[in-house]
TORTILUM-272508 format. One record per residue (C-alpha): z, x, y; residue in three letters. Coordinates in steps of 0.05 Angstrom, whole numbers, padded with zeros to 5 digits, always signed. Layout:
<lumnus>
ZXYAla;...
</lumnus>
This chain:
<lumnus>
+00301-00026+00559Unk;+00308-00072+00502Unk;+00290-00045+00438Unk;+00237-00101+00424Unk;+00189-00106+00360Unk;+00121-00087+00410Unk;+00153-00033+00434Unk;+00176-00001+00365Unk;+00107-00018+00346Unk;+00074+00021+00401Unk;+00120+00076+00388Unk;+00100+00087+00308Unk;+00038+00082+00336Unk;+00044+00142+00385Unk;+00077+00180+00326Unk;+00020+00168+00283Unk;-00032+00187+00330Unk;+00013+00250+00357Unk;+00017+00265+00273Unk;-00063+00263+00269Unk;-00067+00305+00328Unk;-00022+00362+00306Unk;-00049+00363+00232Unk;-00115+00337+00236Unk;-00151+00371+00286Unk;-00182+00429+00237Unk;-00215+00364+00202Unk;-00243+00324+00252Unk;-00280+00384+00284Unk;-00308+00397+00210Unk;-00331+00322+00206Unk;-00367+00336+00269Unk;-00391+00396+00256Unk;-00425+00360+00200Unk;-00454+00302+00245Unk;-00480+00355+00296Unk;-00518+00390+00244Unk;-00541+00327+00223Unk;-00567+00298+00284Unk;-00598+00368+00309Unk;-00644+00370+00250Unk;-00666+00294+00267Unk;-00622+00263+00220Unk;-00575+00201+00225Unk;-00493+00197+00215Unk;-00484+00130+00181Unk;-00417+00095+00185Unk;-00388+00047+00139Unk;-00330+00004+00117Unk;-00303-00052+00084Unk;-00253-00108+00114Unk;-00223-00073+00171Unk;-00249-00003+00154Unk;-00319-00038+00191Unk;-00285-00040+00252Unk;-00273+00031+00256Unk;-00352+00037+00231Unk;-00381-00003+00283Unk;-00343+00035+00341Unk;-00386+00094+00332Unk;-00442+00062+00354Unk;-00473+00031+00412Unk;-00415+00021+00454Unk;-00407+00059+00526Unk;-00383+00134+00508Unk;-00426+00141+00445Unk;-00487+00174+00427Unk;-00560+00164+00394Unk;-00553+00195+00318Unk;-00499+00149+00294Unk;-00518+00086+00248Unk;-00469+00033+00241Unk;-00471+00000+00166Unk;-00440-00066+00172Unk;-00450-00106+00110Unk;-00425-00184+00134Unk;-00397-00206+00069Unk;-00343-00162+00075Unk;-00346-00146+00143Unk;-00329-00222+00169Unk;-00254-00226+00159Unk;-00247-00285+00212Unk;-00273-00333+00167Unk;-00225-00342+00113Unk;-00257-00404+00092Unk;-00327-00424+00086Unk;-00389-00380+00086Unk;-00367-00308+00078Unk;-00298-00321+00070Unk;-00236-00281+00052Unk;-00246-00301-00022Unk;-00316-00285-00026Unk;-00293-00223+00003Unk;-00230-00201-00043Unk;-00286-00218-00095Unk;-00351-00173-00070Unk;-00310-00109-00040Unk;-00291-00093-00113Unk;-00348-00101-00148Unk;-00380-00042-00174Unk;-00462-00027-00165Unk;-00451-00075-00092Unk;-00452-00005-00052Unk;-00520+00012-00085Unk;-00547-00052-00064Unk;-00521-00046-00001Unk;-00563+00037+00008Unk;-00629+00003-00021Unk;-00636-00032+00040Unk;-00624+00041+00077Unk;-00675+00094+00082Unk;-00635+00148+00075Unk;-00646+00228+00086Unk;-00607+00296+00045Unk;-00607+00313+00123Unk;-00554+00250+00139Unk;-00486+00239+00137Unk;-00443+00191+00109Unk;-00375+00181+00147Unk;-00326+00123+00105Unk;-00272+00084+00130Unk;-00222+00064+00075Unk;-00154+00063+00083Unk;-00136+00058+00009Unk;-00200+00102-00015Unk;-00202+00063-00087Unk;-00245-00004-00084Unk;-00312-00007-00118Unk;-00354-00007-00054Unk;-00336+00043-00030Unk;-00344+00098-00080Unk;-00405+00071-00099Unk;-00430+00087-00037Unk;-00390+00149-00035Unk;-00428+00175-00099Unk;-00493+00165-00084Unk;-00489+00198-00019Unk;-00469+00254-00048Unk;-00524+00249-00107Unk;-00577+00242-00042Unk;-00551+00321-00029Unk;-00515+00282+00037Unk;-00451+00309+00073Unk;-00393+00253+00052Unk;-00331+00246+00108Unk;-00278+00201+00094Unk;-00222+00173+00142Unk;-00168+00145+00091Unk;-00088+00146+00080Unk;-00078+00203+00035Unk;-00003+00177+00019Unk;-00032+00107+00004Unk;-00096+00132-00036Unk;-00059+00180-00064Unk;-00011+00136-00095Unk;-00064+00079-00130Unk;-00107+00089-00182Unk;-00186+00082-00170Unk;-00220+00017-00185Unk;-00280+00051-00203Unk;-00312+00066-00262Unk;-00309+00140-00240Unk;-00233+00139-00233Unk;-00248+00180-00169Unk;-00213+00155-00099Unk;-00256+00168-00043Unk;-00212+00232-00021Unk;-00233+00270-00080Unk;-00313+00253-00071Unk;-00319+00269+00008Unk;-00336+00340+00035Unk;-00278+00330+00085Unk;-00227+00278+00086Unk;-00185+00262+00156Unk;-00113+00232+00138Unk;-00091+00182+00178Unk;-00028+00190+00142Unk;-00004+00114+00143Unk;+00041+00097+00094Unk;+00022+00063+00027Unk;+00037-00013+00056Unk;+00011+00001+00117Unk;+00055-00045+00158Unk;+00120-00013+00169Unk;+00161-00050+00213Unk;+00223-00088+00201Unk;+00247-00164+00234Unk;+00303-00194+00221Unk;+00289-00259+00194Unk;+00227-00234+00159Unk;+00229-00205+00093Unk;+00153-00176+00099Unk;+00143-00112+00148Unk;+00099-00121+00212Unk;+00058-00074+00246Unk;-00002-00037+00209Unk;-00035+00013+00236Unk;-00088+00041+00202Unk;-00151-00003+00240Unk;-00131+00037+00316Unk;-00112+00103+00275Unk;-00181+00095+00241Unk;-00216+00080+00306Unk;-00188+00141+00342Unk;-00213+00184+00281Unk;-00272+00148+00291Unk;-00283+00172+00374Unk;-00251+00236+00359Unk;-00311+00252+00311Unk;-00362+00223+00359Unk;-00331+00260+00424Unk;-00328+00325+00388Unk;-00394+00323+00360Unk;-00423+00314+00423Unk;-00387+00379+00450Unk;-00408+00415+00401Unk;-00480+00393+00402Unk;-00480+00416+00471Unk;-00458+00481+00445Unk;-00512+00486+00411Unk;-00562+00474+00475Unk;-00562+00405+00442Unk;-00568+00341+00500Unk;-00541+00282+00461Unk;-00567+00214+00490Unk;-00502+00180+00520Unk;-00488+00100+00527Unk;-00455+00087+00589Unk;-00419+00028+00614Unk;-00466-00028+00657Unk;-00404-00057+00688Unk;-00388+00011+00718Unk;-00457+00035+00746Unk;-00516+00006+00774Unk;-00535-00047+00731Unk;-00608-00030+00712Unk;-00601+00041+00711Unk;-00542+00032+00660Unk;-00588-00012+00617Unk;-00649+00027+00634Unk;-00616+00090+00607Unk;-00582+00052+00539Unk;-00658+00031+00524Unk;-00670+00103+00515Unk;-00617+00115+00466Unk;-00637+00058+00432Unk;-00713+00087+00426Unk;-00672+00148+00412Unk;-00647+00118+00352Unk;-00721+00081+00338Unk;-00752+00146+00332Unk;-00704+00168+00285Unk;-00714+00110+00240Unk;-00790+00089+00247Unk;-00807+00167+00222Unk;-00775+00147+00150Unk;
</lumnus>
């Protein structure tokens, strides 16, 4: 077979998932320990990231294979990365993702619980947003997980007042272990590398967490409220049972 560019690609990405697999296991059933504890005393797990790291966030919940205790944060402005020109563009982003006190802003509009969770998708752990967000979790007496490259975020300073990356604020921290540039992948003809994969490393984390909290809520004599697929069962029983995770996640909310 012809050793194409895909296929290299598809390989590192197989490594890199194998990698988190092998080494991260111990950390993603901690996260979800966290999360189950947090959704069996009526709390919420919120999810949040910037750029791409929203992605990952907003595959946690609702989407078929998911459960009612997870709450998406998905803050537009730098969430839209489309754009690049225009309302909510890529300069208004490179602008707002840095900018320190945004992340408090963004929790005001939250009603959030010392029961809850925090889970944060960063791959570089050090913009301003972030560990604002991070912080004040954590001042709320709420659990902090972080999915982030530890070689990257180990190897740039914070751009935060608090020096702090967002590995040394969370309660547990699950390493994707992408390298510092992300992309990796050589072309000839191309002097910049191809290939990142951080977003699909961050959105396995991302299911592994869910999926595992789940089992172990179960374990617990715990029935988590599951989205399934409408374009797999009957139609209106499909949607007839993901209105009941959605009132799920109503009651959960309305009580605050």
């Amino acid at each position: 077979m012809t050793d194409t560019v895909d296929l290299r690609y598809l390989d590192r990405l197989l490594e890199r998932l194998q990698w988190i697999r092998d080494n991260q296991h111990t950390q993603i059933s901690q996260a979800a320990e966290i999360c189950a504890d947090s959704i069996a005393s009526d709390g919420l797990v919120f999810s949040f990231g910037t750029g791409h790291g929203s992605f990952a966030a907003l595959e946690m919940f609702p989407r078929t294979g998911t459960i009612a205790g997870f709450r998406p944060i998905v803050e537009l402005p730098i969430a839209l990365m489309h754009h690049i020109f225009g309302d909510m563009g890529t300069h208004q982003y490179r602008f707002l993702h840095k900018q320190e006190g945004y992340g408090h802003a963004i929790l005001r509009a939250h009603r959030l619980d010392p029961r809850d969770t925090m889970v944060l998708f960063s791959h570089s752990g050090m913009n301003a947003v972030i560990l604002d967000i991070a912080l004040e979790c954590k001042e709320r007496g709420m659990k902090v997980i972080g999915v982030s490259s530890l070689p990257h975020s180990k190897a740039v300073e914070s751009r935060h007042s608090s020096g702090k990356r967002l590995f040394e604020v969370a309660d547990v921290t699950i390493d994707t272990n992408v390298p510092l540039a992300d992309a990796s992948l050589e072309v000839d003809g191309l002097e910049a590398k191809l290939g990142p994969t951080s977003t699909p490393l961050a959105v396995a984390a991302a299911h592994a967490i869910v999926t595992r909290t789940a089992e172990i809520l179960i374990s617990r004599g715990y029935q988590p409220k599951v989205m399934i697929s409408p374009n797999t069962a009957d139609y209106e029983t499909a949607n007839a049972n993901n209105d009941q995770v959605y009132e799920e996640l109503w009651r959960r909310l309305s009580s605050r």
